[in-house]
Each structure stands twice: as structure tokens, then as C-alpha cells.
N, C-alpha and C positions, 0 to 999 in steps of 0.2 A: 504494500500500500504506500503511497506517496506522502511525504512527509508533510504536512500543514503547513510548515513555513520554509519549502520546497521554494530557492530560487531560480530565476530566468537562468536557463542552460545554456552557456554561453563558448561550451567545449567547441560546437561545431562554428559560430557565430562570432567570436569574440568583438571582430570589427565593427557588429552592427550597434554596438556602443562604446565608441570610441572614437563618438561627438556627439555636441548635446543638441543635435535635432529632433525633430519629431518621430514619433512610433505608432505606430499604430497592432493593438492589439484587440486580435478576434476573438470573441470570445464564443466555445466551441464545445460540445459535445460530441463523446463518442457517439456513433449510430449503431442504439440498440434497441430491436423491437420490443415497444411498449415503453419504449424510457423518450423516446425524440416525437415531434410534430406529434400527440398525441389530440389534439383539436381536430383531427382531419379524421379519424379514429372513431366511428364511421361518416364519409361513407368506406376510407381507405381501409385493409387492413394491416395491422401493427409492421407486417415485414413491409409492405408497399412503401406506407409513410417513411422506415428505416432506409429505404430503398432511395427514396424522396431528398429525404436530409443529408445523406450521401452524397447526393449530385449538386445539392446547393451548398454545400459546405464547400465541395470542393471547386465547384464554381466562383465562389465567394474567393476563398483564397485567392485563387486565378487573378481575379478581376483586382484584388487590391495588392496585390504582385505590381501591375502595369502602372502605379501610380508612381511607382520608386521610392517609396520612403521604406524606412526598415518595418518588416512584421513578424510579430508576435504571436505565438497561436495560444491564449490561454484555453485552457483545456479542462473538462471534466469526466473523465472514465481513465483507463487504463492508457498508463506514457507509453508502453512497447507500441500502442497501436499509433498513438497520434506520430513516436518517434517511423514509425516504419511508412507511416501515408506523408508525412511532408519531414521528410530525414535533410534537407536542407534553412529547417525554421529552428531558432530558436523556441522551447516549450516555457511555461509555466503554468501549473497548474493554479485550479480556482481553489480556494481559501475562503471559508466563513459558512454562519449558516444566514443562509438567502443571499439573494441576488445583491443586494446593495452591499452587504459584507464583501461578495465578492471581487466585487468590482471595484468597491474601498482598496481591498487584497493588492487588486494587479496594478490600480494607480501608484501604490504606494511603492510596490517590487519592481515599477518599470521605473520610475522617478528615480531610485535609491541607485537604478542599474546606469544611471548614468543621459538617461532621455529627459525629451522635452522640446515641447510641449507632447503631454501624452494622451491619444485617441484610442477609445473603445469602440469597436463595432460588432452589432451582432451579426449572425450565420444567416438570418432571416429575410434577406434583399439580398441577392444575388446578383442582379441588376443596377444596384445600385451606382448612379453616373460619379465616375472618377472624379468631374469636375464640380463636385459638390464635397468632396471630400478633401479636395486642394482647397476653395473656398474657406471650409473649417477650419485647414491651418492654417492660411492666410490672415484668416480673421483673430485667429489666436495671438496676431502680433498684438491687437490692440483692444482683446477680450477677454475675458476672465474666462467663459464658458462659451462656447459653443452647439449646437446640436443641429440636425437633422431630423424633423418632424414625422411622423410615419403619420397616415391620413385615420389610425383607428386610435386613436390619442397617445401613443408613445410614442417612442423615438428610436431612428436605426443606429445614429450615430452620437456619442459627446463628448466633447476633449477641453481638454483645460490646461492653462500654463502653466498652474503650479497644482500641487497635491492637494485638491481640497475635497478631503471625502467626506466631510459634513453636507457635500451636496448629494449625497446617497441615502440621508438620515430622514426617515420618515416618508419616504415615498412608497406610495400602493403600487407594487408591483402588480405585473400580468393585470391590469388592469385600462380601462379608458381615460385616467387618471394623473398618468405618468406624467405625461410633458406639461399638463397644469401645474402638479406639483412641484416638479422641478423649476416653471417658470416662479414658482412662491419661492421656493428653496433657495433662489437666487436672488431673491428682493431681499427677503430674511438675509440672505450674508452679506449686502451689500456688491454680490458680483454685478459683475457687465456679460448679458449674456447677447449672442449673435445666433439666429438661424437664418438655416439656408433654406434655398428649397423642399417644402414637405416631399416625399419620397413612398416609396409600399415596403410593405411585409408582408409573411406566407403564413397566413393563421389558421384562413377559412375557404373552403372551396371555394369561393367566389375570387377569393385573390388568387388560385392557380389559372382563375382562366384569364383575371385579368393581366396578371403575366404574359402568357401565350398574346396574346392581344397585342401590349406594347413592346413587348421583346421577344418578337419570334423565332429570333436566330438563336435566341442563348442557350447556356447546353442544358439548363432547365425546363425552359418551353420544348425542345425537343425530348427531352426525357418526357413530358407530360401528355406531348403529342403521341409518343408510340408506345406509350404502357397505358394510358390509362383516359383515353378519349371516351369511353363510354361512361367518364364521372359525370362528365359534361352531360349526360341523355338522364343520367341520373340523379342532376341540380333541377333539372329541365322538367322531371316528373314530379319533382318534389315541390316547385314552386307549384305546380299547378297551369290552369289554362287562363291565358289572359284577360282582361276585361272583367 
């Protein structure tokens, strides 16, 4: 089992701090049926969804590879597997119980490793445009906080200049709530927050198709298009007939 106060492994990496620019860390689960995209669970099932998360994760990585800043893969399951799927990333595992602890966790172990300003992003936007992600650290010259809006009330992305995980304290996670809270969380501390353009996430059938839709090329809408097109017949009977 991985040590709770497990840091960034820097054996294969060392360079990627060794200056104090920005980082960006994803943060990542293993894909295990019944542990990942479990909101999709039905109409999916538990190995499809497993199937699902796989191709976005790995997509994910992909897409924030091209941006050129250093990344990070924080991670929750077993390190043989995250070290054996991206054997050229720096690992650190997640730390705390819930997600704001966690994420407290990796602000604080990526700041200490030598970065900055440091970005979180989840697995959940796949698509997610590069140029929205430069924007956030752009803006990080002259903001405290940053974020990326997701359109069902939370957020894909948020980075900050310096380690301030009191902006993780008291937020309703998994809920519609998030980025309210967090815009309070930053009045309460006196930050300067900047968002960019709102942006998707993959929670509910309805955003797999809206995926397919504005990003047909990506290796997500094709994973979606040739596994699992009869979801779409399947939203399609569930809403009912129109009018």
C-alpha cells in the first residue's frame, strides 16, 4: 500500500522540477469496475463505464501533454499500474479523506517539489481546449485563483500561485454547488479569482452525446461511437415521444 505522505517521484522526472514554472496535475483514478464513472451505471455497465474512463483518462493525459508544461499524474489505486500506463510521468498519489483533503494533499506536495504556479485538472473533459488552460496560467501572473467553469456547477480546472488550500475548506463536493462555493471561498480569503471559459464534463449520458457532437474526432467520441451507439436509442426511449 502507498505511503500517505508518498512524494512526487521524481527518479524518472527529476528535471520536470528544476524550475519554478507551472505544473499541472491530473488528478486520476485507476479504472476499476464499479469504483470509476459510476453515474453512467445504468444505462452502462460497471466494465463498459471502466472501459469509458480508460479512454478518457488516457485521452486526457494526451491532450495536456501538447500544452508543454510539466505533468503530474496524481493518482488513486495501485502505483505499478498508473507507473506501467504513463512510465514516463512523474506519480503522486492522492492523500486525505475526500476530495478537498486531496487536492489540499497535491497543492501542497507539488509547491514543496519545487513548482509554481500549480494546476489541478480532472480526468472528466477530455476535450478540454489547450487554450483555456494556457489562459489559467496566464492569468495566474496576476490572480490569486483561477478556474474553468464546467456548465453543471463545478469546475474542470483550478490553479493558484501560491498554496492556499483553505480554498478546498468547506466546499460540497460532487455536487451543483462547487464553483458557487468556491467563488465565496475566494471572497472569504480575500483572493483575486479569474475564469475562463465554462467548458463540459462526462457525468451523465447526455454529456456523452454531447461530446460526440462537438468533438467528433477525439478518441473519446470514437470510443463512444463504436461501443456503445445504441445508448443513444436508449436516452431516446427513455425520454419518451415528443410534444
Amino acid at each position: 500500500m502507498d505511503n500517505p505522505v508518498d512524494k512526487v517521484d521524481n527518479s524518472l522526472n527529476r528535471h520536470i522540477f528544476s524550475h519554478k514554472g507551472a505544473v499541472v496535475g491530473l488528478f486520476a483514478k485507476q479504472p476499476v469496475p464499479g469504483q470509476v464513472k459510476t453515474r453512467l451505471t445504468p444505462p452502462l455497465t460497471a466494465e463498459q463505464a471502466c472501459r469509458l474512463y480508460d479512454t478518457v483518462l488516457q485521452e486526457t493525459a494526451a491532450r495536456l501533454r501538447t500544452a508543454g508544461l510539466p505533468l503530474v499524474i496524481c493518482y488513486a489505486g495501485q502505483r505499478d499500474w498508473f507507473r506501467t500506463t504513463f512510465p514516463d510521468l512523474p506519480l503522486l498519489v492522492q492523500s486525505g479523506e475526500g476530495l478537498g483533503a486531496r487536492m489540499a494533499h497535491a497543492v501542497k506536495a507539488l509547491f514543496a517539489a519545487g513548482a509554481g504556479p500549480v494546476l489541478l485538472v480532472g480526468s472528466d473533459s477530455p476535450d478540454l481546449p489547450i487554450p483555456l488552460l494556457r489562459e489559467a496560467v496566464e492569468q495566474l501572473q496576476t490572480h490569486d485563483v483561477t478556474v474553468t467553469p464546467c456548465h453543471d456547477g463545478g469546475y474542470a480546472l483550478v490553479g493558484m500561485r501560491r498554496p492556499m488550500t483553505e480554498l478546498f475548506v468547506g466546499i460540497p463536493w460532487s455536487s451543483d454547488q462547487v464553483l458557487a462555493a468556491t467563488r465565496q471561498r475566494c471572497c472569504e480569503l480575500s483572493l483575486t479569482l479569474h475564469e475562463t471559459a465554462a467548458w463540459y464534463d462526462l457525468d451523465e449520458l447526455a454529456d456523452l452525446r454531447r461530446l460526440v457532437d462537438r468533438s467528433p474526432e477525439s478518441q473519446t467520441a470514437r470510443h463512444i461511437l463504436s461501443k456503445w451507439h445504441e445508448l443513444f436509442k436508449y436516452a431516446d426511449r427513455k425520454a419518451g415521444p415528443a410534444g
